[in-house]
DRENPA-3360 file (N, C-alpha, C; in nm, 2 decimals, always signed):
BEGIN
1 = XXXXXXXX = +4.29/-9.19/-0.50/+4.24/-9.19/-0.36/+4.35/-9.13/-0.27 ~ +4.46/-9.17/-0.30/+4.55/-9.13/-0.23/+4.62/-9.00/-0.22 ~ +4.59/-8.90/-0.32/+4.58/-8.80/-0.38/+4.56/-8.72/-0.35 ~ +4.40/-8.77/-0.30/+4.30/-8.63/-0.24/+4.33/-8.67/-0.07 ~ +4.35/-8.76/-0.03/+4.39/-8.77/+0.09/+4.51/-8.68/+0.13 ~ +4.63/-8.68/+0.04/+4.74/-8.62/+0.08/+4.67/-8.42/+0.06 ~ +4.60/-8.40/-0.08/+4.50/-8.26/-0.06/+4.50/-8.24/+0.06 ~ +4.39/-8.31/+0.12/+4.31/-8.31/+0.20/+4.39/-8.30/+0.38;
9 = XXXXXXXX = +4.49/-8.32/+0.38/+4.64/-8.29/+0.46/+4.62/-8.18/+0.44 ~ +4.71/-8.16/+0.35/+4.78/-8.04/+0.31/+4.68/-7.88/+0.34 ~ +4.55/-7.92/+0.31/+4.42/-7.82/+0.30/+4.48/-7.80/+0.47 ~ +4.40/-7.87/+0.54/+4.42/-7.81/+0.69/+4.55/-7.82/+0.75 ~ +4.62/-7.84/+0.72/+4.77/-7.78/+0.76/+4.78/-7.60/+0.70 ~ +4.76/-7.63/+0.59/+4.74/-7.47/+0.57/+4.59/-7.38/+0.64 ~ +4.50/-7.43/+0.65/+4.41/-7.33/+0.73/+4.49/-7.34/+0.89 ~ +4.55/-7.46/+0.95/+4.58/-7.41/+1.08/+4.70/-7.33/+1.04;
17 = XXXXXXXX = +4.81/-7.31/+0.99/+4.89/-7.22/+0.94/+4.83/-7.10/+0.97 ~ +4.75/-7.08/+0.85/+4.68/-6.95/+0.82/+4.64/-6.91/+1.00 ~ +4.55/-6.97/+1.02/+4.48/-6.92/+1.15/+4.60/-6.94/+1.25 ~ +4.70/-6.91/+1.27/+4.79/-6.95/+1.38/+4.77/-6.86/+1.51 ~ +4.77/-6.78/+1.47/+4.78/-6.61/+1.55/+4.60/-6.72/+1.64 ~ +4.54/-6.70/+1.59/+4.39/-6.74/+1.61/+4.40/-6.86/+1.78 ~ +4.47/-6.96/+1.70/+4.48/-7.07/+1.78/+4.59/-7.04/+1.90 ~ +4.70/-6.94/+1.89/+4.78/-6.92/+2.02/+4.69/-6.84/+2.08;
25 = XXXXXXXX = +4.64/-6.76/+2.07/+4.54/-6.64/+2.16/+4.46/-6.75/+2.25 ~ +4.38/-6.82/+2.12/+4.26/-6.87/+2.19/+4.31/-6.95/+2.31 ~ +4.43/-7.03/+2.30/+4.54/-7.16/+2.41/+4.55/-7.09/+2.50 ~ +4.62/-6.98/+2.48/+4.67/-6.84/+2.58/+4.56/-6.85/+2.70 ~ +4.45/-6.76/+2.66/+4.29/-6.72/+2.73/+4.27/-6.88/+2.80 ~ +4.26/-6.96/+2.71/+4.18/-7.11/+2.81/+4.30/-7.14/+2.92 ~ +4.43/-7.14/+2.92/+4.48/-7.21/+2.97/+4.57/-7.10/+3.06 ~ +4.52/-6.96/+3.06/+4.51/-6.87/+3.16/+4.41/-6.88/+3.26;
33 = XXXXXXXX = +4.31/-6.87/+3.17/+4.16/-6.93/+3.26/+4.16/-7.01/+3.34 ~ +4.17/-7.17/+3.28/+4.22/-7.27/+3.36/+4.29/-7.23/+3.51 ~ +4.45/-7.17/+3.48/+4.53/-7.17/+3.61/+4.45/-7.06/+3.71 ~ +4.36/-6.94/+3.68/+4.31/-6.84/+3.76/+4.18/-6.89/+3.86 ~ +4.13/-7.03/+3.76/+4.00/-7.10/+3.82/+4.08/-7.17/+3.98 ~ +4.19/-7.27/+3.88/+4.27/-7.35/+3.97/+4.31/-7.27/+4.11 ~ +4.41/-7.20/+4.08/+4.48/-7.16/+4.22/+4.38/-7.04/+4.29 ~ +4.25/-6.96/+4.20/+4.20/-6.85/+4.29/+4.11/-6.91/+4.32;
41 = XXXXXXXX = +4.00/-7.00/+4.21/+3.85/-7.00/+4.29/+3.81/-7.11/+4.37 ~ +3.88/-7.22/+4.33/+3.86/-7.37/+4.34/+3.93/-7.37/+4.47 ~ +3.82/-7.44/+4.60/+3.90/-7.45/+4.71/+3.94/-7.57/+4.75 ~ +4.06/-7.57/+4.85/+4.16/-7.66/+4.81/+4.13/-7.76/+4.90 ~ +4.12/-7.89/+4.89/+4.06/-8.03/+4.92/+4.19/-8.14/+5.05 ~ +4.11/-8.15/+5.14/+4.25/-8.23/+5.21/+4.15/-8.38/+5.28 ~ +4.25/-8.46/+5.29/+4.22/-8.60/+5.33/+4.27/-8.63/+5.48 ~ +4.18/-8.73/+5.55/+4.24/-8.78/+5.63/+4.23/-8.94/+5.64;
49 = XXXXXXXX = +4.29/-9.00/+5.66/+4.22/-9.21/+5.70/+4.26/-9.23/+5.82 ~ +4.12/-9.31/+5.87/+4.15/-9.40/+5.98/+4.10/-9.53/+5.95 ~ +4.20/-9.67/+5.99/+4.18/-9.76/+5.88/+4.09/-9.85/+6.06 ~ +3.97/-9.91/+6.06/+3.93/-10.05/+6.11/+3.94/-10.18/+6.11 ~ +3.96/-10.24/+6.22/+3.97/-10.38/+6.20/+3.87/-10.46/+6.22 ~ +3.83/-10.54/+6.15/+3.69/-10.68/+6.19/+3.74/-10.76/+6.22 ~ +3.73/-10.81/+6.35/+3.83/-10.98/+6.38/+3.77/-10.99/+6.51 ~ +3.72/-11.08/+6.54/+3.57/-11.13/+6.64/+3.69/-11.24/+6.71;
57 = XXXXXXXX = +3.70/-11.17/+6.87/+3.75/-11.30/+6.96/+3.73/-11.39/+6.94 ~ +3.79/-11.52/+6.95/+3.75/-11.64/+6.94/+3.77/-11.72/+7.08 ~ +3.73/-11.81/+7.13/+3.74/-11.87/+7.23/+3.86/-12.01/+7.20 ~ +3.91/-12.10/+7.30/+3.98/-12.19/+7.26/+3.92/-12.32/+7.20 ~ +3.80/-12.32/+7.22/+3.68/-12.41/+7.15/+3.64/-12.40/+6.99 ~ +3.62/-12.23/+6.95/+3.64/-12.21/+6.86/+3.71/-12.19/+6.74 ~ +3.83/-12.21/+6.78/+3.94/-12.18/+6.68/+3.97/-12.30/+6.58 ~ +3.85/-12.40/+6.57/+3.88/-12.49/+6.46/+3.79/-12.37/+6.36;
65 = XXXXXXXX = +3.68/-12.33/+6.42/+3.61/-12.24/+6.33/+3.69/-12.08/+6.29 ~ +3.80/-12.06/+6.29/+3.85/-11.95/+6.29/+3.85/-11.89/+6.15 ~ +3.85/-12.05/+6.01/+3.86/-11.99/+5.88/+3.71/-11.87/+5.83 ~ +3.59/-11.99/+5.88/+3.49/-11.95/+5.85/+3.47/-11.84/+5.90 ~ +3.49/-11.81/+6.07/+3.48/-11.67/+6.10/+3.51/-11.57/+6.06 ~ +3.67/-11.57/+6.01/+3.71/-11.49/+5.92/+3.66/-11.40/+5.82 ~ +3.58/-11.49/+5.74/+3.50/-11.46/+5.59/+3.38/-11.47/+5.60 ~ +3.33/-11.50/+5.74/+3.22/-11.39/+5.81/+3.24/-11.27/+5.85;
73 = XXXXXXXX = +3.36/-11.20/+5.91/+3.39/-11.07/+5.91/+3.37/-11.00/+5.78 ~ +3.49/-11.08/+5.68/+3.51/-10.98/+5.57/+3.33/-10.93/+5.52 ~ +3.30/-11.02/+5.49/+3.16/-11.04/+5.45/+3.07/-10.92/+5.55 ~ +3.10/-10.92/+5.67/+3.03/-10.82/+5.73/+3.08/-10.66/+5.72 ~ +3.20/-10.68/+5.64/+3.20/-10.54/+5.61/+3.11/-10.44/+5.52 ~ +3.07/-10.47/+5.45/+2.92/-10.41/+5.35/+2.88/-10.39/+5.46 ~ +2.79/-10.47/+5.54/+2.70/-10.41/+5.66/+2.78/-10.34/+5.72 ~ +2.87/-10.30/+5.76/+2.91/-10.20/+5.85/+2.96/-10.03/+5.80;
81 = XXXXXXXX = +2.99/-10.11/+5.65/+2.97/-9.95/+5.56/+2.85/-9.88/+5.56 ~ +2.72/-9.95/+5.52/+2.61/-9.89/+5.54/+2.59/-9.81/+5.69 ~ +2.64/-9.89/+5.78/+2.64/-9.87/+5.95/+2.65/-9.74/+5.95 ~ +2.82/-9.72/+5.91/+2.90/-9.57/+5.92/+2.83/-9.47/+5.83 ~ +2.78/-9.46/+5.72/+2.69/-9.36/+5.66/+2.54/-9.33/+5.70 ~ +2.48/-9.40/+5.78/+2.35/-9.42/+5.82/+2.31/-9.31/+5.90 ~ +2.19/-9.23/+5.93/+2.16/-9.12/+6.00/+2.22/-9.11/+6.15 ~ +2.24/-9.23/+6.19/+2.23/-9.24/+6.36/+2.34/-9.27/+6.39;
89 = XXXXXXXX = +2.48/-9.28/+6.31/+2.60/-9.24/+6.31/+2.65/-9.12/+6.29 ~ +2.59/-9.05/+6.19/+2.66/-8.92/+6.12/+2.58/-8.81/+6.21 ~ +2.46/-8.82/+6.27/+2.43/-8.76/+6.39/+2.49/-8.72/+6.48 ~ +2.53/-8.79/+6.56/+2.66/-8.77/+6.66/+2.80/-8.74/+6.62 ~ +2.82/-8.77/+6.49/+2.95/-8.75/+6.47/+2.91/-8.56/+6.44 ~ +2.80/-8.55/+6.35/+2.78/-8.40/+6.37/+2.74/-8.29/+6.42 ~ +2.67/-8.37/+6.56/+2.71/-8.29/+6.67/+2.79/-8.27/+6.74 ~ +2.90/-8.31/+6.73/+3.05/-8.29/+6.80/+3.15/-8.25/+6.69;
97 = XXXXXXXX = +3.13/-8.27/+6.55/+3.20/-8.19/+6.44/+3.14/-8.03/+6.36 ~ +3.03/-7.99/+6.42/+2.96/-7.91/+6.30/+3.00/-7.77/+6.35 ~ +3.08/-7.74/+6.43/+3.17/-7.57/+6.48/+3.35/-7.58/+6.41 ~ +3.36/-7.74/+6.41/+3.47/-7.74/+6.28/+3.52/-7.63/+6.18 ~ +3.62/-7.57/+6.15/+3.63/-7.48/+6.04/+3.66/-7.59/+5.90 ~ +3.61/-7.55/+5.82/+3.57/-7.68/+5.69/+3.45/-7.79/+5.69 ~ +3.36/-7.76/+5.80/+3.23/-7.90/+5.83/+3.19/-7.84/+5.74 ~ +3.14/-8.00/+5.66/+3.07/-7.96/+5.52/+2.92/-7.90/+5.51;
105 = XXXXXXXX = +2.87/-7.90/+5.66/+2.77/-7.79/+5.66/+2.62/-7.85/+5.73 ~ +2.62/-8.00/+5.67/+2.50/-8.05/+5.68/+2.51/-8.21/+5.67 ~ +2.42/-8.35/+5.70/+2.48/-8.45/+5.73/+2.45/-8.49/+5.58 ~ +2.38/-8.46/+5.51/+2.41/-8.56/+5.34/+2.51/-8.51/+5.31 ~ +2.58/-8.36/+5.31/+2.69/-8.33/+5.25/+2.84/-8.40/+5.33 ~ +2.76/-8.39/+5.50/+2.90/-8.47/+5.59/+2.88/-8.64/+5.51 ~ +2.79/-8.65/+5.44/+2.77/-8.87/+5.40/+2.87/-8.85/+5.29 ~ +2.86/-8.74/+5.18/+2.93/-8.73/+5.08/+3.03/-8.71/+5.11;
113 = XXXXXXXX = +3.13/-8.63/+5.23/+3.27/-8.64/+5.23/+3.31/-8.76/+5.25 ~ +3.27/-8.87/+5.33/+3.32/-8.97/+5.34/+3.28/-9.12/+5.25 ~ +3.41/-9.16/+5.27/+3.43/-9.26/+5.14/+3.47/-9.39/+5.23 ~ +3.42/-9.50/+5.22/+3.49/-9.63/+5.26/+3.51/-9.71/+5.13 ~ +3.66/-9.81/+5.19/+3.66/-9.88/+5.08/+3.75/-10.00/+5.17 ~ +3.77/-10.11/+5.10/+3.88/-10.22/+5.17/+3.92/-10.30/+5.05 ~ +4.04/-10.34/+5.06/+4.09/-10.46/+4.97/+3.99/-10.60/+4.97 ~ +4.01/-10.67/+4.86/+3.93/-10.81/+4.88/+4.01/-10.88/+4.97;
121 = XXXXXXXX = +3.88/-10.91/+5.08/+3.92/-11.03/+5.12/+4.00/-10.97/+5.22 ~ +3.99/-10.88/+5.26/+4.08/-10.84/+5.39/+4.01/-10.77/+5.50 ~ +4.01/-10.78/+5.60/+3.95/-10.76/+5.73/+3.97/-10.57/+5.75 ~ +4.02/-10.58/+5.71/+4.06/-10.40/+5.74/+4.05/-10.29/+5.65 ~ +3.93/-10.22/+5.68/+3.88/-10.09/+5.63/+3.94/-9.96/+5.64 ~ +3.89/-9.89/+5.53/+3.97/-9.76/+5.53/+3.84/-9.65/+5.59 ~ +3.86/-9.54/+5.67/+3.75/-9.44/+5.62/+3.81/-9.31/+5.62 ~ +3.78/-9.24/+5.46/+3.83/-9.14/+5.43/+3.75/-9.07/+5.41;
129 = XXXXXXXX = +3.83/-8.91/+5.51/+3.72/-8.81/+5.49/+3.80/-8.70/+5.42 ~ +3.69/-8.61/+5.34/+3.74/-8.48/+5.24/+3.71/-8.39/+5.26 ~ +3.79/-8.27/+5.33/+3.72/-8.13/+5.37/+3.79/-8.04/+5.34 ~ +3.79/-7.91/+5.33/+3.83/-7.80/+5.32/+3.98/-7.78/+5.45 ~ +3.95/-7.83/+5.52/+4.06/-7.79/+5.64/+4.11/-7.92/+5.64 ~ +4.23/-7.99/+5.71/+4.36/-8.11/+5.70/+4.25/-8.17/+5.86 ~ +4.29/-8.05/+5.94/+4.23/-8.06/+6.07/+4.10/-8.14/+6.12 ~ +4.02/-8.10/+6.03/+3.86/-8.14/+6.01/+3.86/-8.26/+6.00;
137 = XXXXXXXX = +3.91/-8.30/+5.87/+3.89/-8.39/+5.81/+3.93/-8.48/+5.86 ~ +4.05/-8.49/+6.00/+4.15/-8.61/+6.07/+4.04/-8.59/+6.14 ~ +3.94/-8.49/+6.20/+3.87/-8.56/+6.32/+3.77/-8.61/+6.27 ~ +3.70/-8.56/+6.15/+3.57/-8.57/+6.12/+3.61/-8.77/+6.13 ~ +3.73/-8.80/+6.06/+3.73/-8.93/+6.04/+3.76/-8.98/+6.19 ~ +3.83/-8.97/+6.28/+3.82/-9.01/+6.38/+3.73/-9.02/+6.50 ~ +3.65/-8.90/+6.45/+3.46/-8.93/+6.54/+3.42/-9.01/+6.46 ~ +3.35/-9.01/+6.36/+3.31/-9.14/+6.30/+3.34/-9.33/+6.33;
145 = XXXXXXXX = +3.48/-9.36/+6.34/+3.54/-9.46/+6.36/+3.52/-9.45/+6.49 ~ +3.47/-9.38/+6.59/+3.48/-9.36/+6.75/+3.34/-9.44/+6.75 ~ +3.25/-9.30/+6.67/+3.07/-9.40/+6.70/+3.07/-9.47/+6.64 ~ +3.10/-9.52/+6.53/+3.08/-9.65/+6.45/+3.08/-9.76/+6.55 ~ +3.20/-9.78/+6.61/+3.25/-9.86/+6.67/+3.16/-9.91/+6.86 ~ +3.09/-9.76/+6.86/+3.01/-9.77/+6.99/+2.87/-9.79/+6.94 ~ +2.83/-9.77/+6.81/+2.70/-9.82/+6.83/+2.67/-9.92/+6.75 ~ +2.78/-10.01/+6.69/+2.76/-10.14/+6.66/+2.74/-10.23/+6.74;
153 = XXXXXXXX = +2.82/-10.21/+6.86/+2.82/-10.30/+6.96/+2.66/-10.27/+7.03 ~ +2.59/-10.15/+7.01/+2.43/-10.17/+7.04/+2.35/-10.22/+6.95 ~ +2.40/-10.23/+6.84/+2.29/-10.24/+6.75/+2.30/-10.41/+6.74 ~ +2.46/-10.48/+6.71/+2.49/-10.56/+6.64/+2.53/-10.66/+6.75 ~ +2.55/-10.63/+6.87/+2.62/-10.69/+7.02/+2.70/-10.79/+6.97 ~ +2.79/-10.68/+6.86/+2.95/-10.76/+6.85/+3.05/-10.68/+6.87 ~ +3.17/-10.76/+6.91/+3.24/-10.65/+6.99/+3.38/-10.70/+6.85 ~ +3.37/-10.70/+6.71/+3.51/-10.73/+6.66/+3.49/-10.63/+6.61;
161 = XXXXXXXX = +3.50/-10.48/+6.62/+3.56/-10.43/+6.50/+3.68/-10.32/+6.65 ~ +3.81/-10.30/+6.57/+3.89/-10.21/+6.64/+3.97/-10.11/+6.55 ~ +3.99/-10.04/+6.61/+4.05/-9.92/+6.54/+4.21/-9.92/+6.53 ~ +4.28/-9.94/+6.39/+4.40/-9.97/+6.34/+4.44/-9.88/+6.37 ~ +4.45/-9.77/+6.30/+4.52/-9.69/+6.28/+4.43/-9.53/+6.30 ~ +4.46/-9.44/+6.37/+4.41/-9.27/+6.39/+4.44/-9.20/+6.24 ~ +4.36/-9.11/+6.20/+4.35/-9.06/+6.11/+4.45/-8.91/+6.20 ~ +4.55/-8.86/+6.09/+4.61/-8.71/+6.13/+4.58/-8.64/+6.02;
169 = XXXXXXXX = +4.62/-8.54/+6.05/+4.60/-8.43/+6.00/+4.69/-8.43/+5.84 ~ +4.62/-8.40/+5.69/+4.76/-8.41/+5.62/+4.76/-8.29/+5.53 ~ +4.86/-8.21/+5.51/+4.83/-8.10/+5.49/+4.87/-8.08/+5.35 ~ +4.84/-8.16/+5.26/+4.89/-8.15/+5.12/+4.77/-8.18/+5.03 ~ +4.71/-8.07/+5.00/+4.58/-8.07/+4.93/+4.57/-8.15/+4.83 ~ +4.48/-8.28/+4.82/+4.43/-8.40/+4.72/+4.37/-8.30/+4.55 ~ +4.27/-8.15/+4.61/+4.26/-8.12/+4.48/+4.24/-7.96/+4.53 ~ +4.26/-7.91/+4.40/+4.27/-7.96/+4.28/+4.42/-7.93/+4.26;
177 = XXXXXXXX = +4.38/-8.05/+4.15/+4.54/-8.13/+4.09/+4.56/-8.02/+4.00 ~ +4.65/-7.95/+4.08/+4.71/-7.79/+3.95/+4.78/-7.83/+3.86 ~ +4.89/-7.88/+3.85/+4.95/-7.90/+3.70/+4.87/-8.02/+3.63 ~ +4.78/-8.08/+3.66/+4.64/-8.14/+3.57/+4.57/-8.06/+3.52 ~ +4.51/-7.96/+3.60/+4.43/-7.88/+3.51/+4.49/-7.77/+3.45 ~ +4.61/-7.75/+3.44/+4.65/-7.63/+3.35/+4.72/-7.72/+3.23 ~ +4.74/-7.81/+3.27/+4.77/-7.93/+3.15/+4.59/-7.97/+3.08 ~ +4.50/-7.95/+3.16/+4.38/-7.98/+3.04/+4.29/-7.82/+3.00;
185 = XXXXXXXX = +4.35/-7.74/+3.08/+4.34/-7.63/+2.99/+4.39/-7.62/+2.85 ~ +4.51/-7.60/+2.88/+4.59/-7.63/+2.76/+4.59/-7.68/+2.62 ~ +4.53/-7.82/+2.66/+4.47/-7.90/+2.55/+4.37/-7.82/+2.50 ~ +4.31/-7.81/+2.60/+4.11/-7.78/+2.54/+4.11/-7.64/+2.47 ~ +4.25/-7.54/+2.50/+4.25/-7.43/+2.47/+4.34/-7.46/+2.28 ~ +4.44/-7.57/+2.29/+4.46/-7.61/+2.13/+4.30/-7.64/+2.06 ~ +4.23/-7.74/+2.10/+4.08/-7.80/+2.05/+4.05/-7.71/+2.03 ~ +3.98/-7.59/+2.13/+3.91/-7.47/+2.10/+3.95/-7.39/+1.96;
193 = XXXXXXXX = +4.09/-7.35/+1.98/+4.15/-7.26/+1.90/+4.11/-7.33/+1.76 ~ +4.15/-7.48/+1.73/+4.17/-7.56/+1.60/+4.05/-7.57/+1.54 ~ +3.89/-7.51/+1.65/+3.75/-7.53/+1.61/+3.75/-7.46/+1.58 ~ +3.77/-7.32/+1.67/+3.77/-7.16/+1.59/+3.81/-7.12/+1.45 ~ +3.94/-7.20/+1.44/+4.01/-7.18/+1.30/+3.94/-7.22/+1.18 ~ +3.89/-7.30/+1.23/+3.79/-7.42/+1.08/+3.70/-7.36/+1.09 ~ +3.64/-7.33/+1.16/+3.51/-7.20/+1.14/+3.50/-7.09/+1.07 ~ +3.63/-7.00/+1.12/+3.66/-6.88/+1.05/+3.71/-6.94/+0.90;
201 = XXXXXXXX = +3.76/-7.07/+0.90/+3.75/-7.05/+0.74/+3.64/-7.12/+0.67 ~ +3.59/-7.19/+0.71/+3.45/-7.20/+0.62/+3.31/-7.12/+0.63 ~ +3.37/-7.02/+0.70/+3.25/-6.91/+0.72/+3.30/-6.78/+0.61 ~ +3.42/-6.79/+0.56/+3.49/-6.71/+0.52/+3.46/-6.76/+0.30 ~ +3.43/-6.64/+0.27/+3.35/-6.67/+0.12/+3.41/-6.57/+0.06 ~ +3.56/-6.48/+0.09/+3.62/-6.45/+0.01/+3.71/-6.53/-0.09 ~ +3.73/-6.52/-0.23/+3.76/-6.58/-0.32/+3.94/-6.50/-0.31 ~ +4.06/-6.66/-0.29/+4.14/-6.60/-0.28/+4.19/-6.71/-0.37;
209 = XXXXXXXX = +4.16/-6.80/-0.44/+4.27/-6.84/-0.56/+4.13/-6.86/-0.70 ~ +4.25/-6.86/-0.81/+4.23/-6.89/-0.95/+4.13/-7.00/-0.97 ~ +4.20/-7.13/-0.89/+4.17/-7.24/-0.94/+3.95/-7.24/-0.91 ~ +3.95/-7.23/-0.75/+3.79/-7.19/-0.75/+3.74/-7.18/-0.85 ~ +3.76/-7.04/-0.90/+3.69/-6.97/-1.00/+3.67/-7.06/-1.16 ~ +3.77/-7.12/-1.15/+3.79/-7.13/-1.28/+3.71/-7.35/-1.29 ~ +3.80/-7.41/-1.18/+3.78/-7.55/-1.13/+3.60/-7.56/-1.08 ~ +3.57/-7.51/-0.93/+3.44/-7.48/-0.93/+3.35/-7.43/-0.99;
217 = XXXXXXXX = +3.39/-7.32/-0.98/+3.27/-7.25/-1.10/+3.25/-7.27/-1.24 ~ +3.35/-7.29/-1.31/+3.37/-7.35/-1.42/+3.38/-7.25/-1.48 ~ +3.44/-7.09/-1.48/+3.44/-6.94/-1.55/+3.57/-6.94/-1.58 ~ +3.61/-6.86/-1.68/+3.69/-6.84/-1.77/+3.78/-6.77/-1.67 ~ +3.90/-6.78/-1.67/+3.98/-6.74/-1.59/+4.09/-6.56/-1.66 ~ +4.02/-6.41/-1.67/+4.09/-6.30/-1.80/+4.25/-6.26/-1.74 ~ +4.25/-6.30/-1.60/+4.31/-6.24/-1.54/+4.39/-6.24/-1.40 ~ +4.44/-6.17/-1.39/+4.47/-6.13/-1.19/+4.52/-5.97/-1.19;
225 = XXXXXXXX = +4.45/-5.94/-1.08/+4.43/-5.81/-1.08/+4.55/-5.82/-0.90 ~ +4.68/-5.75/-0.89/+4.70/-5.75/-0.79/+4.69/-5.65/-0.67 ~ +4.71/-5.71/-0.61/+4.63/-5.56/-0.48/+4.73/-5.52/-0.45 ~ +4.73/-5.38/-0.39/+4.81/-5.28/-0.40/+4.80/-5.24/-0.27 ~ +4.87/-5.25/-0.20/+4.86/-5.19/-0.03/+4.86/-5.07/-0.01 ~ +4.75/-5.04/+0.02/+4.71/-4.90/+0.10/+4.82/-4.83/+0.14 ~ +4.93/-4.82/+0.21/+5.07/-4.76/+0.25/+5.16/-4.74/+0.12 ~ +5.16/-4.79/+0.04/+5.21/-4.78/-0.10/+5.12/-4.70/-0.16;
233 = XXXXXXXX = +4.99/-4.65/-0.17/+4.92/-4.59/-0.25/+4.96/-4.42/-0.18 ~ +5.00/-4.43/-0.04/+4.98/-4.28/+0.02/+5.16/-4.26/+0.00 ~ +5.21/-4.37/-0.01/+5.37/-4.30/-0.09/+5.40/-4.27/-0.19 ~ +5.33/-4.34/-0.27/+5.36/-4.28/-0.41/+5.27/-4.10/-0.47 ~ +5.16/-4.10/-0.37/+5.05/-3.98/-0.35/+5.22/-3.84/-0.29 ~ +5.23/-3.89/-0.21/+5.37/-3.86/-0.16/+5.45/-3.82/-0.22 ~ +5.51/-3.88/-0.31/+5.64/-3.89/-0.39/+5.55/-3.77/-0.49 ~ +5.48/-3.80/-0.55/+5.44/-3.73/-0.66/+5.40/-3.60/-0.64;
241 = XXXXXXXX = +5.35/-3.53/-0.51/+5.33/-3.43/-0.45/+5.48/-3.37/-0.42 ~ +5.56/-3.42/-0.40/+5.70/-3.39/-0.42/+5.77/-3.38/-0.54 ~ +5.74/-3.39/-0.62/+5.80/-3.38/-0.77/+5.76/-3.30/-0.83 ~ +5.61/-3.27/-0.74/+5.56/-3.13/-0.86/+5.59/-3.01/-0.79 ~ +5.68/-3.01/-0.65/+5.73/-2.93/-0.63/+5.88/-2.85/-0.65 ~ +5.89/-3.00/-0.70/+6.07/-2.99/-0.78/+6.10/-3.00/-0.90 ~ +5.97/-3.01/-1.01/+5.97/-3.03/-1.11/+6.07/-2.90/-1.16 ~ +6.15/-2.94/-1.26/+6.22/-2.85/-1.36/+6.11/-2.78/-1.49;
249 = XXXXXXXX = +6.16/-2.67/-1.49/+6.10/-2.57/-1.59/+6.23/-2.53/-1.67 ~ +6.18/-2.47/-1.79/+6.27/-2.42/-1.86/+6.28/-2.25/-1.90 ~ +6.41/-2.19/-1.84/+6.38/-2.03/-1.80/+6.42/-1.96/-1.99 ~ +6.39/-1.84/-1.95/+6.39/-1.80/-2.10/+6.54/-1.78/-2.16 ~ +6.65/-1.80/-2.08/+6.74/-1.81/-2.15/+6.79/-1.95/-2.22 ~ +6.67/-2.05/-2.19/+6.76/-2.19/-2.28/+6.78/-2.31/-2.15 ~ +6.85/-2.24/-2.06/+6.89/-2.31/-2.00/+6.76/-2.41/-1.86 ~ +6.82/-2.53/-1.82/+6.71/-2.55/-1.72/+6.71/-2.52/-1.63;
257 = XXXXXXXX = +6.64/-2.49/-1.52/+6.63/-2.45/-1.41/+6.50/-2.49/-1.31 ~ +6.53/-2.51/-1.18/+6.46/-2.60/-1.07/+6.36/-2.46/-1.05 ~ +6.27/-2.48/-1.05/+6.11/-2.38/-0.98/+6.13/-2.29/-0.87 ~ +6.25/-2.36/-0.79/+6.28/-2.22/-0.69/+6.38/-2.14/-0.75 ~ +6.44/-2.20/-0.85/+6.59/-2.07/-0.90/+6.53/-1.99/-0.98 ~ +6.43/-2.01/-1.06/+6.32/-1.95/-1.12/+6.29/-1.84/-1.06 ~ +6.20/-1.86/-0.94/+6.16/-1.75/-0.85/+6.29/-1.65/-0.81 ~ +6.39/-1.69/-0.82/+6.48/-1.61/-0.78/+6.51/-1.52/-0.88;
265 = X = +6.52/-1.59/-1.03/+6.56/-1.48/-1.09/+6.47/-1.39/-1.08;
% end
């Protein structure tokens, strides 16, 4: 068992051997590809956050109830996520963002740049926006957190949510992650190459050892016949075409003489 296992190694170490040339070309091409996709076509992604706060005044009456209120805020953050993605937010926000250079064009695509999220259990939200421009993207997030905050208080006639922190501008593109993708080029271009290789040899039905013949097929083994390289067949064609021009003759006095001293006499 252990036998044909170690075969069975050895077998594809030699076809990737053999196929080598095969497998660096093919790595070469994908993981050229890759970086031409990366740095020429793929355009470049930037972020901005403005983080909110939920925390509802309390009166001096209420502050025995301060725990509970609390984890009624956090709890009302889901509702206020929905709030910020909702038509009658992203409305306004896209009519004062949609002349933007990088506005993503349209309001499901402006719902899809933006992302909210918060730690458990913490009063303070993030809202991040993803656009083609650094610029955009700090306002797109800072109109948003602007109306969020003005039409909650119509909708919800609560006045706790405030604005932490301003989203700026950041100018260091989130994607794409260039040395990631020329690192999974790379790989996918070894995978590729290592598929290619196994193909070319089990597509391949020229008979290049004894054992086949003799093991598989079970035929009598008369021989090997070795191949003779084409460049050796036109030198020796060569050589021999040259000797019958220098061949020695023998002149009538006895002695030898070369085919041109011949002509002379």
């Amino acid at each position: 068992m252990d036998s044909e296992q170690t075969i069975s190694v050895m077998q594809i170490l030699g076809i990737l051997r053999k196929r080598l040339r095969l497998i660096v070309i093919t790595t070469l091409v994908v993981t050229i590809a890759a970086a031409f996709v990366t740095f020429f076509v793929m355009t470049p992604k930037y972020e901005a956050t403005t983080e909110l706060l939920v925390n509802r005044k309390l009166s001096a009456s209420d502050q025995a109830a301060a725990l509970q209120q609390t984890q009624a805020d956090v709890q009302m953050i889901s509702t206020y996520k929905d709030i910020i993605t909702s038509p009658m937010v992203l409305k306004r926000v896209s009519q004062t963002v949609n002349n933007y250079p990088g506005y993503p064009g349209s309001i499901s695509n402006l719902k899809d740049a933006i992302s909210i999220s918060n730690e458990q259990n913490s009063q303070v939200f993030s809202v991040t926006v993803e656009t083609s421009d650094a610029r955009t993207s700090a306002a797109i997030a800072n109109t948003t957190a602007k109306v969020f905050k003005r039409q909650v208080v119509k909708m919800m006639s609560v006045h706790n949510v405030s604005v932490v922190s301003k989203a700026t501008p950041n100018f260091g593109a989130v994607s794409p992650r260039k040395g990631l993708n020329i690192i999974v080029g790379l790989i996918a271009g070894v995978i590729l190459g290592g598929g290619l290789a196994f193909a070319r040899e089990l597509s391949d039905k020229t008979v290049t050892d004894e054992t086949f013949l003799t093991e598989e097929l079970g035929l009598t083994g008369l021989g090997l016949i070795s191949e003779i390289d084409e460049k050796e067949i036109v030198k020796q064609q060569q050589a021999k075409r040259h000797a019958k021009r220098d061949v020695l003759i023998t002149g009538s006095n006895g002695m030898i003489e070369s085919r041109e001293q011949h002509r002379r006499v």
